[in-house]
C-alpha positions as CSV (number, residue, x, y, z in Angstrom):
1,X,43.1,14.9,8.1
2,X,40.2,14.4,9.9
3,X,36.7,13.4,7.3
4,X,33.9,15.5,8.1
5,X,30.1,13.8,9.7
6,X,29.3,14.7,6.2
7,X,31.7,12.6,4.9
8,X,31.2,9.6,7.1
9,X,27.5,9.6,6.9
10,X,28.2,9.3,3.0
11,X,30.3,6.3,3.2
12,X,27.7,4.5,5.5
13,X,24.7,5.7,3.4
14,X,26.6,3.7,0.8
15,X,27.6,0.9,2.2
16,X,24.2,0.4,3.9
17,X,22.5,0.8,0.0
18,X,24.7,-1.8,-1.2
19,X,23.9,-4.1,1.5
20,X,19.9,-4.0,1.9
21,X,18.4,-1.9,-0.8
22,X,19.6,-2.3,-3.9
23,X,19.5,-6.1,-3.6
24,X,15.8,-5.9,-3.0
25,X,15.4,-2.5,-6.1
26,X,17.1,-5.2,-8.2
27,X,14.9,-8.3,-7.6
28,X,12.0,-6.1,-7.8
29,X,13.2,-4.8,-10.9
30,X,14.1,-8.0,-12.1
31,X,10.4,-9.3,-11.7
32,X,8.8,-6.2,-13.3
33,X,10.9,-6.2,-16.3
34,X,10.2,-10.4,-17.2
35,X,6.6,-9.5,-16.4
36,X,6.9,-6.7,-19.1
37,X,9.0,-9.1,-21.5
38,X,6.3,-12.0,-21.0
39,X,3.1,-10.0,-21.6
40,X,4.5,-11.0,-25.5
41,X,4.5,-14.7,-24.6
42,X,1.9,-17.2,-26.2
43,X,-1.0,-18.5,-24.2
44,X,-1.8,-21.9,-24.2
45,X,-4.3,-24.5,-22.4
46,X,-2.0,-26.0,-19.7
47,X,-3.6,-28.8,-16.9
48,X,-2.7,-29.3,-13.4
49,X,-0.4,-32.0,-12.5
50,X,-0.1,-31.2,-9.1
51,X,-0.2,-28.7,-6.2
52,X,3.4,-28.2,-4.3
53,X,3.4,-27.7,-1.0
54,X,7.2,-26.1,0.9
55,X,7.0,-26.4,4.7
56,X,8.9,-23.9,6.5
57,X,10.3,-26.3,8.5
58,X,11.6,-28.0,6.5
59,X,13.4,-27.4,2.3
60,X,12.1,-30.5,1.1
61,X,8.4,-30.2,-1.1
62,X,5.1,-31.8,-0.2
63,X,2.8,-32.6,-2.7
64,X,-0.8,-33.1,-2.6
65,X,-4.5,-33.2,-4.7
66,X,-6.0,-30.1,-4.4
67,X,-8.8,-29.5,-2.0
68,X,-8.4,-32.8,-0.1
69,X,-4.8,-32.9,0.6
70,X,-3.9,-34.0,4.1
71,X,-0.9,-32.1,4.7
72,X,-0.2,-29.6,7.9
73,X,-1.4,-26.4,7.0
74,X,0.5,-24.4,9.5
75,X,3.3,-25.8,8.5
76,X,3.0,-24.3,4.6
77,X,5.3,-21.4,3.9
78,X,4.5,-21.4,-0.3
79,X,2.5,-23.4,-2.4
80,X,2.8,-23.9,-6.3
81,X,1.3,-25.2,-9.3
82,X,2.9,-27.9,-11.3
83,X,1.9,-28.0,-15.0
84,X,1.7,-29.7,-18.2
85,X,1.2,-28.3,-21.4
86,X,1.4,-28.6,-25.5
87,X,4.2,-27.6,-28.0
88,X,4.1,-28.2,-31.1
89,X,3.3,-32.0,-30.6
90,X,5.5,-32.1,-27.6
91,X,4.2,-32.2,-23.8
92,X,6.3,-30.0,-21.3
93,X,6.1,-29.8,-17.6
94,X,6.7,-27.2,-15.3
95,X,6.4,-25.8,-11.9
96,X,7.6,-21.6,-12.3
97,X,3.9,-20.1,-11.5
98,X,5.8,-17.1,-11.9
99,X,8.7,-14.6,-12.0
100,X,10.2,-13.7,-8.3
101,X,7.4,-15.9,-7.0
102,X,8.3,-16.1,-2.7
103,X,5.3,-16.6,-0.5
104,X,2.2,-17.8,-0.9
105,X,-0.8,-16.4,0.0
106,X,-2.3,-16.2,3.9
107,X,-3.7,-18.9,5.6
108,X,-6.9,-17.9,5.3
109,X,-7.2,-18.1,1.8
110,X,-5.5,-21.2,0.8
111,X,-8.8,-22.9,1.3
112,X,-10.4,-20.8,-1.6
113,X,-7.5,-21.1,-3.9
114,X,-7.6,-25.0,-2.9
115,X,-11.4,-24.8,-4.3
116,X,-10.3,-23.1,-7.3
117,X,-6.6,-25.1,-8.3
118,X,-7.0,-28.8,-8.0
119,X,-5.2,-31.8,-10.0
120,X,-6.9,-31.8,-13.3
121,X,-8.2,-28.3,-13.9
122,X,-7.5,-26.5,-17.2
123,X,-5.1,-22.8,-16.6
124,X,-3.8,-20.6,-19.2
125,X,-0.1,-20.7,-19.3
126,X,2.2,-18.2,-21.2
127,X,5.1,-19.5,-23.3
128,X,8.3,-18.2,-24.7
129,X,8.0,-18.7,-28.3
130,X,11.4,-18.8,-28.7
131,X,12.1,-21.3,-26.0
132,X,8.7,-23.1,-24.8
133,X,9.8,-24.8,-22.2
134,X,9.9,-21.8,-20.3
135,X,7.0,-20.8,-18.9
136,X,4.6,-18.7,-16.7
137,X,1.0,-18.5,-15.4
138,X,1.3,-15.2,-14.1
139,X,2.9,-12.0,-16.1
140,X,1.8,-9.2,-13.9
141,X,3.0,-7.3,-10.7
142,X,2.2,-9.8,-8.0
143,X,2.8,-9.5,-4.3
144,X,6.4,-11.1,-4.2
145,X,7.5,-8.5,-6.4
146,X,5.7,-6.2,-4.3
147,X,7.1,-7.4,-1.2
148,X,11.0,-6.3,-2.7
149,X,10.0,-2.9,-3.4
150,X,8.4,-2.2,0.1
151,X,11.8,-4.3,1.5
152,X,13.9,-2.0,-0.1
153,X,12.3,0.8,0.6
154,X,11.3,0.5,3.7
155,X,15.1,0.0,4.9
156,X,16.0,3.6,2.9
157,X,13.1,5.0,5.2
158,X,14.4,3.7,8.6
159,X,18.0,4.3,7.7
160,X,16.9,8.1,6.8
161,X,14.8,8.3,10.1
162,X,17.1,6.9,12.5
163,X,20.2,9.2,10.6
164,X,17.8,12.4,11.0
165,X,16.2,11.7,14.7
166,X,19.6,9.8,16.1
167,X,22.3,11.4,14.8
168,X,21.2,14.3,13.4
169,X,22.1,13.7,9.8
170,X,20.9,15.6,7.7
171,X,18.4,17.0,9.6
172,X,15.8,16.0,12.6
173,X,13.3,17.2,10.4
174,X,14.2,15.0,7.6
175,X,14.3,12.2,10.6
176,X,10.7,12.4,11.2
177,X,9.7,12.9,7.6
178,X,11.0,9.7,6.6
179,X,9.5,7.6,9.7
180,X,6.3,9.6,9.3
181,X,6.5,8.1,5.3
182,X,7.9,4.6,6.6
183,X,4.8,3.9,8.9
184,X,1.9,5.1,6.4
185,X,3.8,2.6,4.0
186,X,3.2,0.1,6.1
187,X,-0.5,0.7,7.1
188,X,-1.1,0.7,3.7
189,X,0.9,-2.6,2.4
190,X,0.5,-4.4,5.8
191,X,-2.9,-2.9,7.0
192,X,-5.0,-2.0,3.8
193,X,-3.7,-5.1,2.2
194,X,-2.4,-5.6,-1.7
195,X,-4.4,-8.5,-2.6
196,X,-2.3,-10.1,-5.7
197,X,-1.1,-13.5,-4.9
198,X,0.2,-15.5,-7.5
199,X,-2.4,-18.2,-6.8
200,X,-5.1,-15.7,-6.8
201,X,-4.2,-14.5,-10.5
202,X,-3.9,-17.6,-12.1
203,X,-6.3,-18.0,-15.3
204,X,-8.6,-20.9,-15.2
205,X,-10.1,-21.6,-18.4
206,X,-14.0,-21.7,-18.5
């Protein structure tokens, strides 16, 4: 028996879900629920050890001091804070600035944040009672979470617009909705601009 367009279009509509969005829905979600579980966490005084620099050339970390590092900025693809803290007598390092952290912030700014992070300077960090030596600087919504969201969908929204214009399924009309919806999304995200790096939320203690 022969399966209907209906029918087909089902199967792909759910093998392309499993493939592209709901790996980038469950990161996403992933973030926002530890960011929910971690606004109960304990803040402490934590100091700066060092700032971690990952070339995108390259997998292996740079390091450097701040403002006056002499590493190839073009070359930077994330940057993060490593961190030392108090427990209970006990000192604890870390590096996890956040949950889901990915990129770092543009180019542009990594100058200001370089003016505001250096070796030395006191942060608030947020520790798991129940297991201190995990830890965060950042508990909110941040733009690597973000980032999975408009991923995921953003590939629902060009799947839907190339079915509807393309092929017809469901509609032509629903087609054009979608890509109509897909482009504001990203003038909004990509033009507008969601300013909430990790760096740029970290708490420096006055």
């Amino acid at each position: 028996m022969k399966k209907s367009p209906r029918g087909n279009g089902n199967v792909v509509l759910i093998i392309f879900l499993g493939m592209f969005i709901l790996p980038g829905l469950s990161i996403g979600l992933y973030g926002t629920v530890m960011s929910v579980v971690a606004q109960s966490w304990t803040p402490v005084e934590a100091t700066i050890e060092k700032i971690i620099y990952e070339a995108s050339s390259s997998s292996s970390p740079r390091s450097g001091r701040g403002k006056r590092s002499s590493r190839k900025k073009r070359s930077v693809r994330r940057m993060r804070v490593a961190y030392s803290y108090q427990w209970q007598g006990d000192t604890i390092t870390s590096d996890r600035n956040a949950f889901v952290q990915g990129f770092s912030t543009k180019k542009m700014d990594r100058n200001k944040i370089e003016e505001k992070l250096v070796v030395g300077e006191k942060i608030v960090a947020y520790i798991n009672p129940r297991n201190p030596e995990k830890a965060v600087l950042v508990r909110g919504i941040h733009n690597s979470i973000l980032f999975f969201y408009v991923s995921a969908i953003s590939c629902s929204l060009a799947f839907a617009a190339i079915s509807g214009i393309f092929l017809g399924y469901p509609s032509v009309g629903f087609g054009t909705r979608s890509l109509v919806v897909l482009v504001l999304l990203y003038i909004v995200y990509f033009g507008i601009g969601i300013d909430r790096s990790v760096l740029r939320l970290i708490e420096v203690v006055p």
